[in-house]
N, CA, C and O atoms as a GROMACS GRO file, in nm:
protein
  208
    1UNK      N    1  13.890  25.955   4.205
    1UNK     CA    2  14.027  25.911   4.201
    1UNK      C    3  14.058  25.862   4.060
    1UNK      O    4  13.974  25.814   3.983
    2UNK      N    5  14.209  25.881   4.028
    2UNK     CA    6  14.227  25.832   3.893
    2UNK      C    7  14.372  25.852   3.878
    2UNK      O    8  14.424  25.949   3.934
    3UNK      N    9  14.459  25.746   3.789
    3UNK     CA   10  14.585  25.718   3.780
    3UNK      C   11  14.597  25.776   3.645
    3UNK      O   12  14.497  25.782   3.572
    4UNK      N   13  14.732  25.826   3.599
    4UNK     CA   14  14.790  25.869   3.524
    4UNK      C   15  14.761  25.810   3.390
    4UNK      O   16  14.829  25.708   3.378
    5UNK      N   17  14.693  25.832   3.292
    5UNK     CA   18  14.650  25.774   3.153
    5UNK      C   19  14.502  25.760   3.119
    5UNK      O   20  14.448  25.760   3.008
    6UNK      N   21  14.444  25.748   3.253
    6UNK     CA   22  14.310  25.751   3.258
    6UNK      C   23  14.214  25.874   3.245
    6UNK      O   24  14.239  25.990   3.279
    7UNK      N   25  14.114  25.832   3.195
    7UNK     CA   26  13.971  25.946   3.183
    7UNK      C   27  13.953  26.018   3.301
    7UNK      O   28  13.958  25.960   3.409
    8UNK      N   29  13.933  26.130   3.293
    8UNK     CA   30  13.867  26.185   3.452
    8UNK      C   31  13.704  26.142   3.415
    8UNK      O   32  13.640  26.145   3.310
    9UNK      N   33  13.674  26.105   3.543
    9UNK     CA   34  13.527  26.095   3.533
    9UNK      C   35  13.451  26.198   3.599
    9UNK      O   36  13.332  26.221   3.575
   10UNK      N   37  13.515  26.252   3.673
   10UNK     CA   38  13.451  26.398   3.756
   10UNK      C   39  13.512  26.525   3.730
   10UNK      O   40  13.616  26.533   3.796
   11UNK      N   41  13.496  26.605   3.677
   11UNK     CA   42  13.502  26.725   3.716
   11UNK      C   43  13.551  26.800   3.801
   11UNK      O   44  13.472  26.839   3.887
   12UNK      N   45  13.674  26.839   3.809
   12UNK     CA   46  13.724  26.915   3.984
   12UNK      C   47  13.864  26.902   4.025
   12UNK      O   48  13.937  26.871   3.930
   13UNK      N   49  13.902  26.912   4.096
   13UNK     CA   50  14.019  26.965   4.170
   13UNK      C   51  14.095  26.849   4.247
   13UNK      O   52  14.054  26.801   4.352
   14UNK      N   53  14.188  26.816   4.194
   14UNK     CA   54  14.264  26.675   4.243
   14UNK      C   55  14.405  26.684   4.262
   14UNK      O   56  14.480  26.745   4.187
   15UNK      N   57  14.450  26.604   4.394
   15UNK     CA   58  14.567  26.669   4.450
   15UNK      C   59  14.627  26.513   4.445
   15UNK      O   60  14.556  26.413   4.461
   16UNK      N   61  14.792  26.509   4.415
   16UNK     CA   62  14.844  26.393   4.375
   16UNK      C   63  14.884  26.306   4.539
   16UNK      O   64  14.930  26.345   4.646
   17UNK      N   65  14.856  26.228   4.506
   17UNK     CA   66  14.863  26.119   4.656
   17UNK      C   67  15.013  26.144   4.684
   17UNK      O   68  15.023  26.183   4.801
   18UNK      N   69  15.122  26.137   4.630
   18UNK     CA   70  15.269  26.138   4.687
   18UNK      C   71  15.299  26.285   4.738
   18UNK      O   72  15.384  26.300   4.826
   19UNK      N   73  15.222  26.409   4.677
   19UNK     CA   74  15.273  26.501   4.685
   19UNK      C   75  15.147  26.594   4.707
   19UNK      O   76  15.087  26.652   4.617
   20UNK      N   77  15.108  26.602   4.890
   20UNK     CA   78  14.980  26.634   4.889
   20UNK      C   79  14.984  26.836   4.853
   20UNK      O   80  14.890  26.913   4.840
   21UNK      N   81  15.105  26.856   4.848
   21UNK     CA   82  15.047  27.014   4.805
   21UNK      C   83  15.016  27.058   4.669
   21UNK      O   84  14.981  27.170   4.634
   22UNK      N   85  15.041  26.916   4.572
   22UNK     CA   86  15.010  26.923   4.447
   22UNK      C   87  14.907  26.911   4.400
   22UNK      O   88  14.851  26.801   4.396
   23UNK      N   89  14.833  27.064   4.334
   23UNK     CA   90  14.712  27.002   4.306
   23UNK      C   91  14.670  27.082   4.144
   23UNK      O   92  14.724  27.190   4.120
   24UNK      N   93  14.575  27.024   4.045
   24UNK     CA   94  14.532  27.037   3.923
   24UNK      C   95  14.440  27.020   3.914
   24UNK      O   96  14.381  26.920   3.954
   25UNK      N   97  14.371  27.159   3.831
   25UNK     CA   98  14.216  27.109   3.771
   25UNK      C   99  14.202  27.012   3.650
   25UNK      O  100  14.289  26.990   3.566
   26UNK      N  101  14.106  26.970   3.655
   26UNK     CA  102  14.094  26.856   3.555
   26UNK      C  103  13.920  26.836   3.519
   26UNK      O  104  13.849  26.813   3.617
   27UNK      N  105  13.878  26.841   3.435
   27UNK     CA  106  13.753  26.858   3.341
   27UNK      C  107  13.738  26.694   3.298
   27UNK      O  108  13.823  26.627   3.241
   28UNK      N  109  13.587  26.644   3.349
   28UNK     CA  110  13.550  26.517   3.285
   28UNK      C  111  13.622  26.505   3.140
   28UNK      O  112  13.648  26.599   3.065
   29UNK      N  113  13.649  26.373   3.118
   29UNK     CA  114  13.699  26.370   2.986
   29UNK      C  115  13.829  26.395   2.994
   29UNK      O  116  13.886  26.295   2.951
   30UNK      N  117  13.901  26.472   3.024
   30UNK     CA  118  14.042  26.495   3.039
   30UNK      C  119  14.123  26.355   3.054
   30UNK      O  120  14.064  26.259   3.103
   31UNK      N  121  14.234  26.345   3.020
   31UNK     CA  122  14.331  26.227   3.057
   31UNK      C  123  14.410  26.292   3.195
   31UNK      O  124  14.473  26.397   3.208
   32UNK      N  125  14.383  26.204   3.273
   32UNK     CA  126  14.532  26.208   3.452
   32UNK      C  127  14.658  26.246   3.371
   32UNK      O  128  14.688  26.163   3.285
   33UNK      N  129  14.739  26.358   3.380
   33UNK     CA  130  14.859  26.372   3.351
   33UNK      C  131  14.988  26.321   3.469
   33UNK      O  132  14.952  26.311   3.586
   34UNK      N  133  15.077  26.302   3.447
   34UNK     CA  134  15.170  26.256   3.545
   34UNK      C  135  15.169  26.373   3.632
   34UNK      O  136  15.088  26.464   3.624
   35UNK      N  137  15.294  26.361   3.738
   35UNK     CA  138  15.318  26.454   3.842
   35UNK      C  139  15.424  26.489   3.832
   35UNK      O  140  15.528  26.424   3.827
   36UNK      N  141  15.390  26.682   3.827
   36UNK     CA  142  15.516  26.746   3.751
   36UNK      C  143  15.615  26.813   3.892
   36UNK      O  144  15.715  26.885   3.887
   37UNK      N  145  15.554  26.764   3.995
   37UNK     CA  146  15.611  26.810   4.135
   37UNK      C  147  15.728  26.805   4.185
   37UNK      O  148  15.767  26.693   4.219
   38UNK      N  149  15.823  26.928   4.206
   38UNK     CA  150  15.971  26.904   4.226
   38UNK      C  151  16.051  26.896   4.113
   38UNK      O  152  16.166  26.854   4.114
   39UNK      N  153  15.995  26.935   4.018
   39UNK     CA  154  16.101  26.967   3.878
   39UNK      C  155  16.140  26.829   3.835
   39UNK      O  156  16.250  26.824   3.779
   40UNK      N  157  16.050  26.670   3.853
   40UNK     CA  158  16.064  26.573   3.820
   40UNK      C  159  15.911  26.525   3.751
   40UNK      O  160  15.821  26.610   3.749
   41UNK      N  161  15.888  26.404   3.702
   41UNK     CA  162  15.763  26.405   3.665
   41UNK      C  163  15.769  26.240   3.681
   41UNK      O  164  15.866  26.170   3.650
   42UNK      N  165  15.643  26.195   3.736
   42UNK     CA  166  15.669  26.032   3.744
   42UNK      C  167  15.479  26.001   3.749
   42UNK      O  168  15.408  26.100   3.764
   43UNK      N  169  15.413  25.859   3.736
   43UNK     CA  170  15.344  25.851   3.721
   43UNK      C  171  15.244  25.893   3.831
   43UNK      O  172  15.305  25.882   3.938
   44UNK      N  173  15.040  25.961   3.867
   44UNK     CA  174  15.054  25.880   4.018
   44UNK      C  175  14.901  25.908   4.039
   44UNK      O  176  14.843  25.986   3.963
   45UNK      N  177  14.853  25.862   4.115
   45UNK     CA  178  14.738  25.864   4.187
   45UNK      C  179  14.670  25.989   4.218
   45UNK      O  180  14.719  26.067   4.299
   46UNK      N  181  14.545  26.014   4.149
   46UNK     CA  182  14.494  26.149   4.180
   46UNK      C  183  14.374  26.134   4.222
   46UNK      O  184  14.300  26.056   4.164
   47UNK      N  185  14.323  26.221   4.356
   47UNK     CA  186  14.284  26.210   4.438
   47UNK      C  187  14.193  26.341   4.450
   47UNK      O  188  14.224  26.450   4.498
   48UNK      N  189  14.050  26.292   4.385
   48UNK     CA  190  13.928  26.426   4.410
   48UNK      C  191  13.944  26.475   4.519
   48UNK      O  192  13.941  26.406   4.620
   49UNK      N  193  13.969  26.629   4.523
   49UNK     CA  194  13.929  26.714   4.658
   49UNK      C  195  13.819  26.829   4.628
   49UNK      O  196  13.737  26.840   4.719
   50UNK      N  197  13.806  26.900   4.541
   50UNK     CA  198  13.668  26.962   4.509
   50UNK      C  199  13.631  26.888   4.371
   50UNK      O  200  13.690  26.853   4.269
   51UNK      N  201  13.459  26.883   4.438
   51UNK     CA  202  13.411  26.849   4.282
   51UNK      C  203  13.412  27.038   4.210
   51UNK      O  204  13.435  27.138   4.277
   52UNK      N  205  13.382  27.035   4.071
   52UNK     CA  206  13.394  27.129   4.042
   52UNK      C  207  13.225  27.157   3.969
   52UNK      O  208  13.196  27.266   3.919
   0.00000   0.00000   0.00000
């Protein structure tokens, strides 16, 4: 899990808590980008579903 600004610490496939059909790969090291879901973008909670 990891909020918008933060490091990924895992590796893998993370789907945004407000908007569960939203989902982005993301590579250790990477920064959480906001949520671009619905042609709006706001901060949010991302939520490991495959490690990668």
């Amino acid at each position: 899990m990891g909020k918008t600004g933060e490091k990924c610490q895992q590796s893998g496939i993370y789907r945004c808590s407000m908007h569960s059909s939203y989902e982005i790969p993301l590579s250790k090291g990477e920064t959480f980008p906001p949520c671009n879901s619905g042609g709006g973008s706001h901060a949010a909670t991302w939520i490991l579903v495959r490690k990668a």
